[in-house]
C-alpha positions as CSV (number, residue, x, y, z in Angstrom):
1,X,15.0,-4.8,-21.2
2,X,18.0,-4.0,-19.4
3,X,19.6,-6.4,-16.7
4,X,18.2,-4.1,-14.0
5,X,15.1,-4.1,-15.2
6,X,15.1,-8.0,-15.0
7,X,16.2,-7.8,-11.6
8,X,13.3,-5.5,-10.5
9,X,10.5,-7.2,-12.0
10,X,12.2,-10.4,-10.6
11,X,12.5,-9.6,-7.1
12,X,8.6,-7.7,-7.3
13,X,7.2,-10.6,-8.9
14,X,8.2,-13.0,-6.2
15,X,7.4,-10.4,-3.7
16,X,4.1,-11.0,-5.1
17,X,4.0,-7.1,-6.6
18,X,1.0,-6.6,-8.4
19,X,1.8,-5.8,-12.3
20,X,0.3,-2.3,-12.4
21,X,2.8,-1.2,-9.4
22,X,5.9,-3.2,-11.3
23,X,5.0,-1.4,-14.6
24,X,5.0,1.9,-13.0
25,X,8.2,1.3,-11.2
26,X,10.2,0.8,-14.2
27,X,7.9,3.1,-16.8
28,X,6.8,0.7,-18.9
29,X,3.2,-0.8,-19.7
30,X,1.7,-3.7,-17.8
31,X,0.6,-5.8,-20.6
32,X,4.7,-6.3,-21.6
33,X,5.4,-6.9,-17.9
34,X,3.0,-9.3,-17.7
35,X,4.2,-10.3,-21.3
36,X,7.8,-10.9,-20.0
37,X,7.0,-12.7,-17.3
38,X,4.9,-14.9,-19.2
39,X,8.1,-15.4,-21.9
40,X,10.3,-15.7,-18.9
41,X,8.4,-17.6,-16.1
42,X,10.7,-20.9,-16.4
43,X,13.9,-19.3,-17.7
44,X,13.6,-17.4,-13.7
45,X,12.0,-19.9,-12.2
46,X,9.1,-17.6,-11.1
47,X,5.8,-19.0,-9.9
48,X,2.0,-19.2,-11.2
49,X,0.2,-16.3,-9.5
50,X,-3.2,-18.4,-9.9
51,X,-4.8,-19.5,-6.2
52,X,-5.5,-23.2,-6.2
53,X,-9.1,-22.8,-6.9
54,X,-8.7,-20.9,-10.2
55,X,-6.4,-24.5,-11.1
56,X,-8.5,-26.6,-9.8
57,X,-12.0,-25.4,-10.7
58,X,-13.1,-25.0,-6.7
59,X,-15.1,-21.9,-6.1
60,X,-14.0,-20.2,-2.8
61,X,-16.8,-19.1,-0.1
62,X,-16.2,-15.3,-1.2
63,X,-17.2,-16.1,-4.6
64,X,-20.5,-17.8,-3.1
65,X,-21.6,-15.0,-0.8
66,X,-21.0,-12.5,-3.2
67,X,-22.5,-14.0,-5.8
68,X,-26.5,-12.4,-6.6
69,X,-27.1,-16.1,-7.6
70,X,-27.6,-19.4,-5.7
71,X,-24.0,-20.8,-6.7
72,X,-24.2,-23.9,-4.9
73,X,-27.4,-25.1,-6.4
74,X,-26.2,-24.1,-9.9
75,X,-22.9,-26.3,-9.4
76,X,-25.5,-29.1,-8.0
77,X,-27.6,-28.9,-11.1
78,X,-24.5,-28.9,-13.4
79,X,-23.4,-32.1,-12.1
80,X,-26.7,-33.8,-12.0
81,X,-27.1,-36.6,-13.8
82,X,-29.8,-36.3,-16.7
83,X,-32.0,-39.2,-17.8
């Protein structure tokens, strides 16, 4: 990739871009953006996308509501202690 290139995926990232719009930007695929970034995240110093409850494991209300499924009693069933 050329140095512009670098500098437009850099300053879209952080600008929280999604990687569709960055790929079409510069005419190239979203997989090697995403690839790039990936390669490149310390090297730039560019942050984890991921909200803190994909890291952590905690469901957010959105995900309960929509969900068909009673999520709440599922997660109180996983953690149930079985004789």
């Amino acid at each position: 990739m050329s140095r512009e290139q670098i500098e437009i995926i850099i300053a879209m990232y952080r600008e929280e871009t999604p990687y569709s719009k960055i790929a079409a930007e510069l005419g190239l695929t979203e997989h090697s953006v995403k690839h790039w970034v990936r390669r490149n995240r310390k090297l730039y110093e560019l942050p984890r996308r991921r909200n803190l409850g994909e890291k952590t494991g905690v469901l957010s209300e959105s995900v309960m509501l929509d969900s068909k499924w009673d999520v709440r009693r599922g997660i109180e069933w996983i953690k149930r202690k079985w004789l």
